[in-house]
Each structure stands twice: as structure tokens, then as C-alpha cells.
C-alpha positions in Angstrom: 172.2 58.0 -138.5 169.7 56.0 -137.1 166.5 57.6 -138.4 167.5 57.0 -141.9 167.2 53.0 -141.2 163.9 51.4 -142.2 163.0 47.4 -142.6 161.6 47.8 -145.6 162.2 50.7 -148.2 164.9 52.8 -147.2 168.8 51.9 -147.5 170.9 53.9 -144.2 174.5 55.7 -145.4 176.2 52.5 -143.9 175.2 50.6 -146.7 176.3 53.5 -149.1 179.9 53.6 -147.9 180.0 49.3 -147.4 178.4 48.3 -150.6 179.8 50.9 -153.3 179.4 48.6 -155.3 175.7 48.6 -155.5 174.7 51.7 -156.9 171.3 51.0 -157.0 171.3 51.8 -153.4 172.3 55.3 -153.8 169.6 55.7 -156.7 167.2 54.3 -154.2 167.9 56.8 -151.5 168.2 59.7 -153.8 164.7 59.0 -155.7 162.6 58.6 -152.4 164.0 61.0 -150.6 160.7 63.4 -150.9 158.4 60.6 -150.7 157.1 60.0 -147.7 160.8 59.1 -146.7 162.8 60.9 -144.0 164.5 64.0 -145.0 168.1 63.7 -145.0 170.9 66.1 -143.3 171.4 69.0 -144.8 175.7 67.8 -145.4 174.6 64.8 -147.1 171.2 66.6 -149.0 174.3 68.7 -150.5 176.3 66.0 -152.0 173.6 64.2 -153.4 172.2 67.1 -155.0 175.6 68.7 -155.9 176.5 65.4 -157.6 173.3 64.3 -158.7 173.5 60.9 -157.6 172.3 58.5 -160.5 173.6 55.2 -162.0 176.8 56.8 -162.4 177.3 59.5 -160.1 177.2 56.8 -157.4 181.2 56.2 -157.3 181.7 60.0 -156.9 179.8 60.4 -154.0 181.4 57.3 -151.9 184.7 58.8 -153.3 183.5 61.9 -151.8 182.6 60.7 -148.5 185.6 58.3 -147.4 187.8 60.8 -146.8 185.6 62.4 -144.6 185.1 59.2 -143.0 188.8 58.6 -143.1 189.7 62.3 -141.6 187.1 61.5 -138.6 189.2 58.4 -137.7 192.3 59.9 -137.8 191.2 62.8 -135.3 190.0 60.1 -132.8 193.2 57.9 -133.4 195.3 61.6 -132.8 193.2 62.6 -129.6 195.4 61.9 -126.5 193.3 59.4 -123.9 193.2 61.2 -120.5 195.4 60.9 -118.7 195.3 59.2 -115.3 196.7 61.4 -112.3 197.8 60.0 -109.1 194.9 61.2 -106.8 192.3 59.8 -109.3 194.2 56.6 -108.8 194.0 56.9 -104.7 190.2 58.1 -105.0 189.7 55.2 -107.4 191.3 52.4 -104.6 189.4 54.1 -102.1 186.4 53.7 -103.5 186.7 50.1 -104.6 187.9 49.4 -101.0 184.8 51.6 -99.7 182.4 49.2 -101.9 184.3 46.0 -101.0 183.3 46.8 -97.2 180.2 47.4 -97.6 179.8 44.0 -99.6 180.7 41.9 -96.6 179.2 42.2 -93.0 181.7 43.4 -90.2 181.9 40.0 -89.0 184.5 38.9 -92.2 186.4 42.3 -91.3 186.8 41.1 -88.6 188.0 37.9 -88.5 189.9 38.9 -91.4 191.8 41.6 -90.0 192.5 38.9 -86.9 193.3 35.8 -89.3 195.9 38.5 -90.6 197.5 39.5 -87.4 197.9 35.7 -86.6 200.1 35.6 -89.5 202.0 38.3 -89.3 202.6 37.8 -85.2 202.0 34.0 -84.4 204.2 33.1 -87.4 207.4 35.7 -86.6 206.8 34.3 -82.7 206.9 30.6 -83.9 210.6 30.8 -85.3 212.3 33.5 -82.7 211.3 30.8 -80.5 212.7 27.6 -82.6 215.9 30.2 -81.8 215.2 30.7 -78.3 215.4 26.9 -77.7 218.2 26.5 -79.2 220.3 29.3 -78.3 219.7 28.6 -74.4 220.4 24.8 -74.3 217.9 23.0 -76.0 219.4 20.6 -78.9 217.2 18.3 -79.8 215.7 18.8 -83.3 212.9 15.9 -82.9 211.5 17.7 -80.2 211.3 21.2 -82.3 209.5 19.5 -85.2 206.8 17.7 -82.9 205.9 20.8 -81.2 205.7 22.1 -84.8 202.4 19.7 -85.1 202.0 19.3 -81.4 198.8 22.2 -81.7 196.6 20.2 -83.7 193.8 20.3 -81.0 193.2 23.5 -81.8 192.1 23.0 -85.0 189.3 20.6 -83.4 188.4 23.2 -81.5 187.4 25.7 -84.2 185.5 23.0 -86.4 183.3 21.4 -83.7 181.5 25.1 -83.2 181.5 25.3 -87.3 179.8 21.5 -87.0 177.1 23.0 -84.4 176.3 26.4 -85.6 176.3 26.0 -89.5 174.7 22.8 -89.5 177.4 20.8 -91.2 178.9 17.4 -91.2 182.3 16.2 -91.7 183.5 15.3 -94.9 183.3 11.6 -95.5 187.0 9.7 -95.6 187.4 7.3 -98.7 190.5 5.2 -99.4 192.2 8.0 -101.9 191.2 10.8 -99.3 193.0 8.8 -96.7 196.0 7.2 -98.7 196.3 11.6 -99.6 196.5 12.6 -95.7 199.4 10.3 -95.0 201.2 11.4 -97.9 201.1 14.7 -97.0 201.1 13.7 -93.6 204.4 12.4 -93.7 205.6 15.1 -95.8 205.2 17.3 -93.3 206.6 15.7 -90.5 210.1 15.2 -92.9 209.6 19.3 -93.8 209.3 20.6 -89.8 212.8 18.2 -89.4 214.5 19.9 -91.7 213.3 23.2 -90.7 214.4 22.7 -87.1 217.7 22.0 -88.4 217.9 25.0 -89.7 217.2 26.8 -87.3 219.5 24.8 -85.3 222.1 26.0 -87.0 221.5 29.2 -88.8 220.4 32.5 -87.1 216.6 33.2 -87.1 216.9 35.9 -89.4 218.7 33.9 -92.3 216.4 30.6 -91.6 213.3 32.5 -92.4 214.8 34.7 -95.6 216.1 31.1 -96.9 212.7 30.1 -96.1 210.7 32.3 -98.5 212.3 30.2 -101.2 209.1 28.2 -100.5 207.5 30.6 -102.7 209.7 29.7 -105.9 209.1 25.8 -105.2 205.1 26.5 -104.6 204.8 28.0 -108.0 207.1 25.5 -109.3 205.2 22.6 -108.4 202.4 24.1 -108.4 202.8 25.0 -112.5 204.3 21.5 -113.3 201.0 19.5 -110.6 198.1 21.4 -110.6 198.7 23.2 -114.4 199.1 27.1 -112.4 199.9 29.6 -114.8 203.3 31.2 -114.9 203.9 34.8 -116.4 206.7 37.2 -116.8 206.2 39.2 -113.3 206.2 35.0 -111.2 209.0 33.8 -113.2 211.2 37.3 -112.7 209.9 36.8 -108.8 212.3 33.1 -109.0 214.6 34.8 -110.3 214.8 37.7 -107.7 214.3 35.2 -104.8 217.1 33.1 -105.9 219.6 35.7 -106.5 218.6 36.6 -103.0 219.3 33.2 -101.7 222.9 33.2 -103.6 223.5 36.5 -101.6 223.2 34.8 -98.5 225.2 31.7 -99.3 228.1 34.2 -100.5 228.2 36.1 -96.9 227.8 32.9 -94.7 230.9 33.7 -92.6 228.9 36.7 -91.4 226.0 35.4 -89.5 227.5 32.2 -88.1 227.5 31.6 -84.2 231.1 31.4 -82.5 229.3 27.6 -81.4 228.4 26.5 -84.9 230.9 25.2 -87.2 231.3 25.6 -91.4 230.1 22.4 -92.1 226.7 22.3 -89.8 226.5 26.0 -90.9 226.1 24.4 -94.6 224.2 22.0 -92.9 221.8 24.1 -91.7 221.6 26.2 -95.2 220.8 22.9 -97.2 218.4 21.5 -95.1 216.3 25.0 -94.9 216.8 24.9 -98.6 215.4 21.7 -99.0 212.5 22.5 -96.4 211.2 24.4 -98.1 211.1 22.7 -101.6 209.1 20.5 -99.4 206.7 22.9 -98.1 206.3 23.7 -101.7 205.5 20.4 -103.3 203.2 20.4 -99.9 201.5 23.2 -101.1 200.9 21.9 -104.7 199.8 18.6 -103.5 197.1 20.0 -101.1 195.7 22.2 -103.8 195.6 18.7 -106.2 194.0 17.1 -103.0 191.1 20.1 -103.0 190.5 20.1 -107.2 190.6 16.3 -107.2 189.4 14.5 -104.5 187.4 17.4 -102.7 186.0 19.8 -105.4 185.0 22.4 -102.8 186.5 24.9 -100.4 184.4 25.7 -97.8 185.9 27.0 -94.7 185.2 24.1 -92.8 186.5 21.2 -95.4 189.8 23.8 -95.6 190.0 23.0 -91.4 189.4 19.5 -92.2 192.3 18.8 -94.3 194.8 20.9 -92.0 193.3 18.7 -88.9 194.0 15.6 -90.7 197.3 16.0 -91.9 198.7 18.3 -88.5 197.4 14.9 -86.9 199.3 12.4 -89.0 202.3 14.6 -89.0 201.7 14.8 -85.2 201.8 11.0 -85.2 204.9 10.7 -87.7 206.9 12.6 -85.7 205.9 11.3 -82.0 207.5 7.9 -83.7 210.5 10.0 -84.2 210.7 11.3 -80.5 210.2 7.8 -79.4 212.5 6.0 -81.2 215.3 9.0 -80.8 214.1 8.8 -76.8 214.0 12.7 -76.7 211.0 12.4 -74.2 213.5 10.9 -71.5 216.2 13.6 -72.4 213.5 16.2 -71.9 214.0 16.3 -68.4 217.9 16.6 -68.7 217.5 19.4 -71.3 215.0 21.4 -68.8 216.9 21.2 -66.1 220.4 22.7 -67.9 218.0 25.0 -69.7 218.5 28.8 -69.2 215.8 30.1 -67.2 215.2 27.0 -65.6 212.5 24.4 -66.2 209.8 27.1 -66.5 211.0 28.9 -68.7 212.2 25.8 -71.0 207.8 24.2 -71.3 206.9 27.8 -71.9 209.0 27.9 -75.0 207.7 24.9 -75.9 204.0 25.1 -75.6 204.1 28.7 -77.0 205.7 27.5 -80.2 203.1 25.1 -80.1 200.6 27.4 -79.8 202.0 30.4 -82.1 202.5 27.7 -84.5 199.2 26.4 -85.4 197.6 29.7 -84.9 200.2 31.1 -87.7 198.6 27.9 -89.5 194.7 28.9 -88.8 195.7 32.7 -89.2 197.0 31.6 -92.8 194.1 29.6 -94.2 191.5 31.6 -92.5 193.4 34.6 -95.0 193.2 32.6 -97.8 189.0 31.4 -97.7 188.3 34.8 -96.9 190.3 37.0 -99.5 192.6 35.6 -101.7 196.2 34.2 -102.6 197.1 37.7 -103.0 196.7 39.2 -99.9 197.9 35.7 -98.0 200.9 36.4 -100.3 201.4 40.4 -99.4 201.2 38.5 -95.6 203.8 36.4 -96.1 206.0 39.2 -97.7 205.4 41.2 -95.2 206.3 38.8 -92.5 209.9 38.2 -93.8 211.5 41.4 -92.6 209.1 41.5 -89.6 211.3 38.1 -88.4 214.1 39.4 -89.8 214.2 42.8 -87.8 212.4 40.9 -84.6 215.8 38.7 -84.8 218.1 41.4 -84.7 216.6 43.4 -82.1 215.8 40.6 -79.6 218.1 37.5 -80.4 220.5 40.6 -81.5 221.2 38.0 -84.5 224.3 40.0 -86.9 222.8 41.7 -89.7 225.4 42.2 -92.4 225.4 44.6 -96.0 224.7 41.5 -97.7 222.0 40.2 -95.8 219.7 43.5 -96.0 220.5 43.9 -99.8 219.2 40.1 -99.6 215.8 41.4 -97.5 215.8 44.0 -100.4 215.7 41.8 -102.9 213.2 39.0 -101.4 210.9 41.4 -100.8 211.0 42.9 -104.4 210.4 39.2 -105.2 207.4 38.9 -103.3 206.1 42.2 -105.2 206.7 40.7 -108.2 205.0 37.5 -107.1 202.2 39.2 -106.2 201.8 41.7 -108.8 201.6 38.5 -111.6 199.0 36.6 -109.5 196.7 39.6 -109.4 197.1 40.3 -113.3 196.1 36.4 -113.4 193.0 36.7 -110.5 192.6 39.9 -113.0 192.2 37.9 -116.4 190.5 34.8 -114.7 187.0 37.0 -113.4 186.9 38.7 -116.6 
């Protein structure tokens, strides 16, 4: 008890039970008990004086008190912890999502509720269209991958009000910065190819659930580059995701066009396969790019980097257009084009457009919340392409590919639910 401490003259009942082997302590206690000393409880007044404490008496009172000591722990041991019930757990989330509002001005709702619906519309839009192209005379895959980067302008056009309003100025370009932009640069021109060869070849619904293999790559890379952790629940998730990618290699004669043949169908599975290992060591090397050369990750620096390497990509692939002389065959491919010429530069410059905004929509997500909420975005926009696909592009839908929808998405869970235990372990 804390009234029996003193600095100088009186010993507390902690040091009685600690140090039994100092009897002189219980001696202590028990001779200045009535002088000027506090008076002790009455359960403790009754041991010492039923045992007359003294020189030897000592041992018999610690052996007299441990097992009261030791009973006490082993009721709080016994005692059940409450238990937790489901509408505590709802009232709980609501009120940390209550507080989490009221931490940030409407403003970052705002444009976080709009960077979200980019993602889960502008991205979605992007590949149905890649398809649409395609599917109503449209062949060339050059063409797909520079309109991929072709929206870059946009970019510009969000950091030149950032430059004026908040007062900033562009991050100054070294050699390394620069050397790191055409890298990645170049990377990405090489991952939209392969990607419009997928879609080339494989229905919109099975590009974009082969795509989300991204995810195993990104933490893959991303654990072997930058030094991310992995736990159980992320490596389970690369498991799930690639048992999800066997299912669709197993059911490929489902889903293949009447016009595609066997071996661009395999083709078209590699190359989305390998697209997005890509966009996965892309992913890595960024994040290296930001720790490394960067340091920060302001909103602005974030734009930066996607400006820089959407423009070099842009560059990269304009080569490839050129050399391939897709520009001249443009006018050919319009004219053949279902829907005429119009319809054939509106797919274009909309998948330009839904592109980059699924880009901005994307990193917008991740500088104002977090990896896990850009990753429950990304989960979510899976089955949102998948289902688009079927119901406008009436793309076949087999047993094996929903079990395979199933599955990615339980992998994204599990993805998700080890990088919050991390975010969890990392603030604390």
C-alpha cells in the first residue's frame, strides 16, 4: 500500500515479500509501528501480532503471506477477459471513422472520395476500351500502348495550380534523378506493350484478373529492393493469387475468341503475365527512387515523378509508332473501323484520358490515405472489370473463371489484411 512507503524510516510490504531474506526489515516495521509510524491494516496488524514477528518469526510470516499473494494471481489469471461482441466492434469502427473525419477538413474527403472513384471507374473504362479497339477493327498494339502515356498533359495541368497556390517549386533534376526517369521511363513503355498484347488477344475480363498478378511481383520486388516486410497473411495472398492465375491457364479454351488462335491466345497469357512482373519491379523501383534520391512525398514531388516518367514513356513509345509507321496506318484502321472514324478517335482519346485519370485517381489515393485503402481499390476494381466485361463486351464467363475472381479477391484480402497488421506494428 502506498501509505506505508516512507524515504527514510519505514520499509513498505513489497520489501517484506522481495527481500525475505532480510529479516531485519520485518523487525523494523513491527517495532515502529506505534511510533509516530503509520498504522498498518488491520489483515496484516493480525499476522504480525499473531506471529510475533521477531528475528525469527520473520520466515513465518512471508511463508504466510505468499500464498495469499499466489491465490490473488491465480483468480486474475482464472477471470475470463470480456468478451468483445459484434456491435461493440461496429460502434468501435464507427467511432474511429467519426474521429478520423473530424481530423481532416472536408476538402481531403473530398478529393479523396473523387481520387477513389477515378480508380474504381477511369481504370475499369481504360481496359473495356483497349477491348473495344480491338474487337471492332483496330490491330495495332503500338498505338494502344502510346495512348496508354499519350495523357501525360494532364498531369502538367494539376501541378502548375499546386506550383501557384502552395508556393512551391519544382524539384531540382540531378544526373541520378534523371538516369532513374528513363529507366523507369522505358520500363513502362515495354510494360503498356505487353499489356496491349494482352488485351489483344485475351478477353477483357481474363487480361485484367491475370493482371492483378502485379500485386505478387510488387511485393516481390518490393521485399527483395526496397527491404518491405513480408508476413504470413502477404505470402498466403501469392499463393492465393497464383493458384488463381493456374485456374485460368487450365480453362483457356473457354474464353478464347472464334478469331484468336491457341498459340496468340498463349501469347496473349504470357505477355499479360510478364506485364505485370514489370509493373511490379516498376513499382519497387519508384518507391527506391522516392527513399533514395527523393526522401520526401509530398503531393506535388509524387506528380512530379509520374509527369516525368508518363513523358519519357510517351517519348519511348512515339519512337515505336514511328518506326512501326502506325501513324500512316491510322487512317486505314479508322476508316474500316466499326462505327466509323468517330467513333474509332473517341476510343482513343477516352483511353487516353480514363487512363491517366486512373493514374492521378491512384496516387492521389495513396498521399492521402494509405497503401491499404489504394490496395482495397484495386481489389475492388477487379470484378468491377470483370462483370463490366461480361455485361457490355458480353465476354464468356466460365465456372473456372469466377472460382478464379473468388480466389483473387480472397488474395487481395489477405494482402491487405497483412499490410495493415504491418501499418499496425510500424505507428506503434
Amino acid at each position: 500500500p502506498t501509505h506505508l512507503k516512507s524515504k527514510k524510516r519505514y520499509f513498505t510490504l513489497h520489501q517484506l515479500v522481495i527481500e525475505p531474506h532480510k529479516p531485519q526489515n520485518l523487525f523494523v516495521l513491527h517495532t515502529r509501528k506505534t511510533k509516530n509510524g503509520p498504522k498498518l491494516p488491520s489483515i496484516y496488524q493480525t499476522i504480525i501480532d499473531s506471529h510475533k514477528i521477531s528475528h525469527k518469526g520473520s520466515t513465518s510470516f512471508v511463508g504466510l503471506m505468499r500464498p495469499l499473494l499466489q491465490q490473488e494471481e491465480m483468480m486474475e489469471e482464472a477471470s475470463p477477459k470480456p468478451r468483445i461482441w459484434l456491435c461493440d466492434r461496429i460502434f468501435n469502427y464507427k467511432e474511429m471513422a467519426w474521429e478520423a473525419y473530424k481530423n481532416k477538413p472536408i476538402s481531403h474527403w473530398i478529393l479523396l472520395v473523387l481520387s477513389s472513384g477515378a480508380m474504381l471507374v477511369a481504370f475499369p473504362a481504360s481496359s473495356l476500351l483497349s477491348r473495344v479497339y480491338y474487337a471492332n477493327g483496330g490491330k495495332s498494339k503500338w498505338i494502344i500502348s502510346w495512348v496508354a502515356v499519350a495523357g501525360w498533359p494532364l498531369t502538367v495541368l494539376i501541378l502548375i495550380p499546386i506550383y501557384f497556390f502552395c508556393k512551391t517549386f519544382p524539384t531540382p533534376l540531378n544526373l541520378k534523378l534523371i538516369l532513374s526517369y528513363i529507366v523507369l521511363g522505358l520500363l513502362s513503355a515495354a510494360d503498356n506493350l505487353m499489356y496491349a498484347y494482352a488485351y489483344a488477344y485475351l478477353p477483357a475480363s481474363t487480361a485484367s484478373l491475370l493482371a492483378s498478378s502485379s500485386l505478387v511481383f510488387s511485393a516481390l520486388f518490393g521485399y527483395f529492393i526496397v527491404n518491405n516486410k513480408l508476413n504470413a497473411s502477404i505470402i498466403n495472398a501469392l499463393v492465393v493469387i497464383t493458384a488463381a492465375m493456374t485456374m485460368i491457364a487450365l480453362d483457356s479454351d473457354s474464353d478464347r475468341y472464334s478469331s484468336v488462335t491457341e498459340s496468340q491466345y498463349i501469347m496473349g497469357f504470357v505477355w499479360d503475365i510478364v506485364g505485370s512482373a514489370l509493373h511490379g519491379l516498376i513499382f519497387a523501383l519508384s518507391e527506391l527512387v522516392f527513399v533514395k534520391l527523393l526522401g520526401r512525398r509530398s503531393f506535388h514531388v509524387v506528380l512530379e515523378q509520374q509527369y516525368m516518367v508518363s513523358l519519357i514513356a510517351f517519348l519511348f513509345t512515339t519512337i515505336g509508332v514511328l518506326v512501326n509507321k502506325d501513324f500512316q496506318a491510322m487512317t486505314s484502321e479508322a476508316a474500316s473501323f466499326e462505327g466509323g472514324k468517330t467513333a474509332y478517335y473517341q476510343v482513343l482519346i477516352w483511353s487516353a484520358i480514363t487512363f491517366q485519370l486512373g493514374v492521378l485517381g491512384g496516387t492521389a489515393v495513396l498521399f492521402l490515405s494509405s497503401t491499404v485503402l489504394a490496395g482495397v481499390l484495386n481489389a475492388v476494381r477487379v470484378p468491377i472489370t470483370s462483370i463490366a466485361a461480361v455485361i457490355l463486351l458480353h465476354d464468356p464467363m466460365s465456372g473456372f473463371k469466377i472460382l478464379s475472381l473468388i480466389v483473387t479477391f480472397w488474395g487481395f484480402a489477405s494482402f491487405i489484411y497483412g499490410n495493415s497488421n504491418d501499418s499496425k506494428v510500424s505507428s506503434s
